[in-house]
N, C-alpha and C positions, 0 to 999 in steps of 0.2 A: 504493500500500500504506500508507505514512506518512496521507493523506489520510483513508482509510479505519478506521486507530486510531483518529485521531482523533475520528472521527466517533462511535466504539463509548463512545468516552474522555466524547464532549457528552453522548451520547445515557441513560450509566451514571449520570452527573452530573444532567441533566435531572431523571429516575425519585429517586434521592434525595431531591431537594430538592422534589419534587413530597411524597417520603412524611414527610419531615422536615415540612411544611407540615403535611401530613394528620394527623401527631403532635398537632402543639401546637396547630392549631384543636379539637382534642378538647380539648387540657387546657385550653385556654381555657374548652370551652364546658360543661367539668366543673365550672369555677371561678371565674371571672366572670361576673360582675351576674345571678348565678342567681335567680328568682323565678319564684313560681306563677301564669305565665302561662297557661298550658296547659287543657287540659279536665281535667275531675277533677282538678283544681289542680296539676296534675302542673306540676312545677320543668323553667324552659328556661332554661339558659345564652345568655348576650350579651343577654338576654332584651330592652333597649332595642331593640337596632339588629334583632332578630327579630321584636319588637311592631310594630316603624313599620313596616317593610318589608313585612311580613302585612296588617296594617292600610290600607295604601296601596293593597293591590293587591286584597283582600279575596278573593273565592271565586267563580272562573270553571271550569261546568262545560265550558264547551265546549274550553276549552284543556287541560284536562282529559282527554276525549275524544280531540283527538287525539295527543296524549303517547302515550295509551294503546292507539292506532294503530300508534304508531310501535315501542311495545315487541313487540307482536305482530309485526311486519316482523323487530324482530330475533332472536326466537325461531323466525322462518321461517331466519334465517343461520346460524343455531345446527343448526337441525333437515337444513338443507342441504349444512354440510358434513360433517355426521355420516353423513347418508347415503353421502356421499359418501368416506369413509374406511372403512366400514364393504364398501364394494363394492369397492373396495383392497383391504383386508385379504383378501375371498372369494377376488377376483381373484390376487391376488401371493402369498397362502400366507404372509405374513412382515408384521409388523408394521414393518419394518424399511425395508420399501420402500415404505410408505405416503408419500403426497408429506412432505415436510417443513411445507410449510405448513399443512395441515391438522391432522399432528402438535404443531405450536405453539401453533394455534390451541383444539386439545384440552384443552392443559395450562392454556392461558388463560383458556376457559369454567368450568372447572373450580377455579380461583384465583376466578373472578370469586364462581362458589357460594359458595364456601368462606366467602368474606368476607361474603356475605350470611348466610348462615349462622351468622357468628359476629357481625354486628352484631344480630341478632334475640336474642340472649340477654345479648350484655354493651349492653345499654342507654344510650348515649351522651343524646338528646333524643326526648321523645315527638312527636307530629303535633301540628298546631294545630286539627286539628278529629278529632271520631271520625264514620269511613267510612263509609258505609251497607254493613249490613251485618254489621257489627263491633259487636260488645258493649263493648270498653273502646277508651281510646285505645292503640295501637300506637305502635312502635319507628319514630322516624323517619329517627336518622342512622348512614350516609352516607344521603342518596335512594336506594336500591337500582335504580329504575329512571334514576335519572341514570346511573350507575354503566354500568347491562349497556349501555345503547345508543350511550352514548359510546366504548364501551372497543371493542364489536360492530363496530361503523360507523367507529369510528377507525381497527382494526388491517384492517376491510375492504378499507379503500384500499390498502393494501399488499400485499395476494393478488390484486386482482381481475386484473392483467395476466398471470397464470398461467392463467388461465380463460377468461378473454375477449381475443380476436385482435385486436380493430374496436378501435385506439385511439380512435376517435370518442365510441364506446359506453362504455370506460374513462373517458374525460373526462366522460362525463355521469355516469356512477354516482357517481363521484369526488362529483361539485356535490352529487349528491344527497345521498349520503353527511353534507358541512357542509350542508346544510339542516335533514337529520333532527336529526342534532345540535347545531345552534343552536336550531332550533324547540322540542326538547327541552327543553334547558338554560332557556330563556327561559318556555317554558309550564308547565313544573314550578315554576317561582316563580311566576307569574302566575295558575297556577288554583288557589293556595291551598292545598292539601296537606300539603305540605312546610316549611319554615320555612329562609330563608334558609343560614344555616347549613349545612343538610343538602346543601342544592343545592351551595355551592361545594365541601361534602367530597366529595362524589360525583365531582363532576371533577376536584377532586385525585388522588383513588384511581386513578379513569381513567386523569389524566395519565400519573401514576404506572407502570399496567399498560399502557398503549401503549408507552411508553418501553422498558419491560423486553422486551413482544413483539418490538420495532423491532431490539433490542441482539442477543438470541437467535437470532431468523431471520435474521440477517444473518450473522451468525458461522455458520450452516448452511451 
């Protein structure tokens, strides 16, 4: 029981200091070495350490591609437990007996929105290039898709043994699971889109919203 506090006590701690980070890389990136790097000269905060690191890796569409693989995979985990609470719900008559984890996982997708939602209007850094597609440059930080596939795929690992019997099968999803989101993290910098910066808030935010799923489902 003590052990288990504790653990709630790390795990409270963790989520903080992840959004305490997520804070002040904003205010940094509101406020230091701002300049009109950007397209349509749009002003990028840290803008050295965003220029080299852009600059070095320049504009790969294939990693690009499949970043954008992987976000479709997590909008199939989104669409699958939905369903899957949704046939709870028919079945059980009561919101109340719907699994817990699905229920966590609801209020989770729905936090991740939100914050996409709210970085698309209060404007932290714009893109370093504009999209095809897109008429101006867009809203770049946090990454939003760093964001959904890390936090998707992170808090996945923690349900999949409610679902799936075959420990076997669990240890693979699990691997799979840090691939997606290494390959992620690593090809959203590397195919140029994003701007350093955005990448590491993105996984802060994540860490952040893993930490707090981790805290809540456990206390369920």
């Amino acid at each position: 029981m003590e052990r288990s506090e504790n653990m709630r006590k790390t795990r409270s701690v963790f989520a903080l200091i992840n959004f305490a980070l997520f804070l002040i890389l904003i205010i940094l990136v509101k406020n230091v070495d701002v300049a009109a790097i950007g397209p349509e000269g749009t002003s990028i905060g840290l803008s050295h350490v965003n220029g080299i690191i852009h600059d070095f890796f320049g504009i790969n569409m294939g990693w690009y591609k499949l970043t954008e693989i992987f976000g479709v995979l997590a909008i199939l985990v989104v669409a699958v437990f939905a369903c899957l609470g949704v046939i709870q719900l028919i079945k059980r008559k009561s919101i109340v007996k719907v699994d817990k984890e699905i229920l966590c996982l609801g209020c989770l997708y729905a936090l991740v929105l939100v914050t996409y939602a709210f970085f698309e209007k209060v404007i932290v850094n714009y893109r370093p290039i504009i999209e095809a597609g897109a008429e101006h440059v867009e809203a770049s930080f946090p990454s939003s898709h760093t964001m959904l596939i890390v936090t998707i795929f992170g808090t996945l690992m923690y349900v999949l043994e409610k679902y799936i019997k075959n420990e076997k099968v669990v240890k693979f999803c699990k691997v799979a699971c840090l691939v997606i989101i290494a390959f992620t993290v690593v090809g959203r910098l590397v195919c140029g889109v994003h701007w350093f910066t955005d990448i590491l808030g993105g996984c802060l935010i994540s860490l952040c919203y893993i930490s707090l799923f981790s805290n809540v489902y456990n206390r369920l």
